[in-house]
C-alpha positions as CSV (number, residue, x, y, z in Angstrom):
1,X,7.7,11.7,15.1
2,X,8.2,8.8,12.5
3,X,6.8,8.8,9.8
4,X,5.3,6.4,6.8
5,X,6.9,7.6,3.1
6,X,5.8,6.0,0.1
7,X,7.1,6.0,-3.2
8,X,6.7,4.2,-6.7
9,X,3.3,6.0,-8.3
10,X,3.2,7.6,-11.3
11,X,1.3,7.6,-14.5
12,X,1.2,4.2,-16.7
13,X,-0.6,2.5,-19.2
14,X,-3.4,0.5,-18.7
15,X,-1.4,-3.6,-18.7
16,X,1.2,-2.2,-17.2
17,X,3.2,-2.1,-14.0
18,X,4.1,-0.2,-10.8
19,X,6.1,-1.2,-7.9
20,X,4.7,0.8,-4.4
21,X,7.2,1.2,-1.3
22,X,6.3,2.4,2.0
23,X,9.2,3.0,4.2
24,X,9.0,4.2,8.3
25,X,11.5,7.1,8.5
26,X,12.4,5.2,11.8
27,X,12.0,2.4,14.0
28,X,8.3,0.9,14.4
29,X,8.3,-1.2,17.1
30,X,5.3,-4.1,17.8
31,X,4.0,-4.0,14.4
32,X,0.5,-5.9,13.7
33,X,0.2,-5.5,10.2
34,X,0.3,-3.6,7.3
35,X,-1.7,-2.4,4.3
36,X,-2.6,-0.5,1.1
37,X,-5.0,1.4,0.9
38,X,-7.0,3.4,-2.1
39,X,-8.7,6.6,-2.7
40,X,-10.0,6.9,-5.9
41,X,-11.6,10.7,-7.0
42,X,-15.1,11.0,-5.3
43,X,-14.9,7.4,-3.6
44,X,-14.0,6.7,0.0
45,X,-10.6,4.9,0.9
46,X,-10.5,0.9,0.6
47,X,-8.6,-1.6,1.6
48,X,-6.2,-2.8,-1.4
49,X,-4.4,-5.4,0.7
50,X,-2.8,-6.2,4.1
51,X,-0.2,-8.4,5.0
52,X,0.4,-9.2,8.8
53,X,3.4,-10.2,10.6
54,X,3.1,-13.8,10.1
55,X,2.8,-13.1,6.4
56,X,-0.8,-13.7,6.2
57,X,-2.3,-11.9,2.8
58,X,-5.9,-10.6,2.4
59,X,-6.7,-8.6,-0.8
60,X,-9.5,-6.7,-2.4
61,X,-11.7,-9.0,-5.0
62,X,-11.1,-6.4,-7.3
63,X,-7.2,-6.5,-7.5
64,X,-6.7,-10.2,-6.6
65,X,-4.3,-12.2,-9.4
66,X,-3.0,-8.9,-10.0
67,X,-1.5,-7.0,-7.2
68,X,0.9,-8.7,-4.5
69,X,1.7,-6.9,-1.3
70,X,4.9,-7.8,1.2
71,X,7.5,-6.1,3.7
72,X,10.8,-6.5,4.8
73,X,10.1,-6.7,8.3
74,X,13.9,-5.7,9.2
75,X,13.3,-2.3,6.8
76,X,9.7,-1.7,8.1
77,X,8.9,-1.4,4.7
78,X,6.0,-2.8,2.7
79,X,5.7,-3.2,-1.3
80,X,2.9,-3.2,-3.4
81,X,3.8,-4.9,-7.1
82,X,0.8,-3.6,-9.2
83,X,0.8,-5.8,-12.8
84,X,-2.1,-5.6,-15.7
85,X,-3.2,-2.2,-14.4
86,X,-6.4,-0.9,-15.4
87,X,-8.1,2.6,-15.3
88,X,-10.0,2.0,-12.8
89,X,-6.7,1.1,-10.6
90,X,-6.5,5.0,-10.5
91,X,-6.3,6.3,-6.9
92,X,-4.0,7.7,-4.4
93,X,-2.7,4.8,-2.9
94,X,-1.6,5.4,1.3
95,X,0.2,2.9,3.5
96,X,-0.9,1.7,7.2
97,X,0.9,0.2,9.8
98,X,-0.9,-0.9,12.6
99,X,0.5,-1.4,16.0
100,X,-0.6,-3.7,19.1
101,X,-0.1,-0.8,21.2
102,X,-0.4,2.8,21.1
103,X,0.0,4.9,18.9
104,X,-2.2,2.2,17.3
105,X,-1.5,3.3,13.2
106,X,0.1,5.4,11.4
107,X,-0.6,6.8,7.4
108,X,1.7,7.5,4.8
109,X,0.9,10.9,2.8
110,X,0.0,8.9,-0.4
111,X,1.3,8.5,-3.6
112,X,-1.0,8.9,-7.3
113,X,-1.3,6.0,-9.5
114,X,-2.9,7.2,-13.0
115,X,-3.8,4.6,-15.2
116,X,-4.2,5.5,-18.9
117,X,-6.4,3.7,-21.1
């Protein structure tokens, strides 16, 4: 069974930085896209950004300017460079990939960011 394994959280100040990684612990064939996701305490998960395989970007107005997703498509792995973090920023931060076939996703286990005022 592969599986997603992030890396990179931790606990910062807030204007500073974090660097996310997401790697499959094997090969991910016919790969769609992939994302961020967040789940801050008492809040359902949201989309932080996605990137898809043609390198198309879409992020969340509230992390725009700040946050800048992208993969190694030869690693199946995705980053997620967090700058000028803020509290709010605090979540546990998951990674999707989503497939064109079957099984259609899959979730990392999530990694805390704490952002300290």
């Amino acid at each position: 069974q592969v599986q997603l394994v992030e890396s990179g959280g931790g606990l910062v100040q807030a204007g500073g930085f974090l660097r996310l990684s997401c790697a499959a612990s094997g090969r991910i064939s016919s790969i769609n896209a992939m994302a961020w996701y967040r789940q801050a305490p008492g809040k359902q998960r949201e989309l932080v950004a996605r990137i898809t395989t043609g390198g198309s970007t879409t992020y969340a107005d509230s992390v725009k300017g700040r946050f800048t997703i992208s993969r190694d498509n030869a690693k199946n792995t995705v980053y997620l460079q967090m700058n000028s973090l803020k509290p709010e920023d605090t979540a546990v931060y998951y990674c999707n990939f989503m497939r064109f076939l079957a099984p259609f996703e899959y979730w990392g286990q999530g990694t805390l960011v704490t952002v300290s005022e």
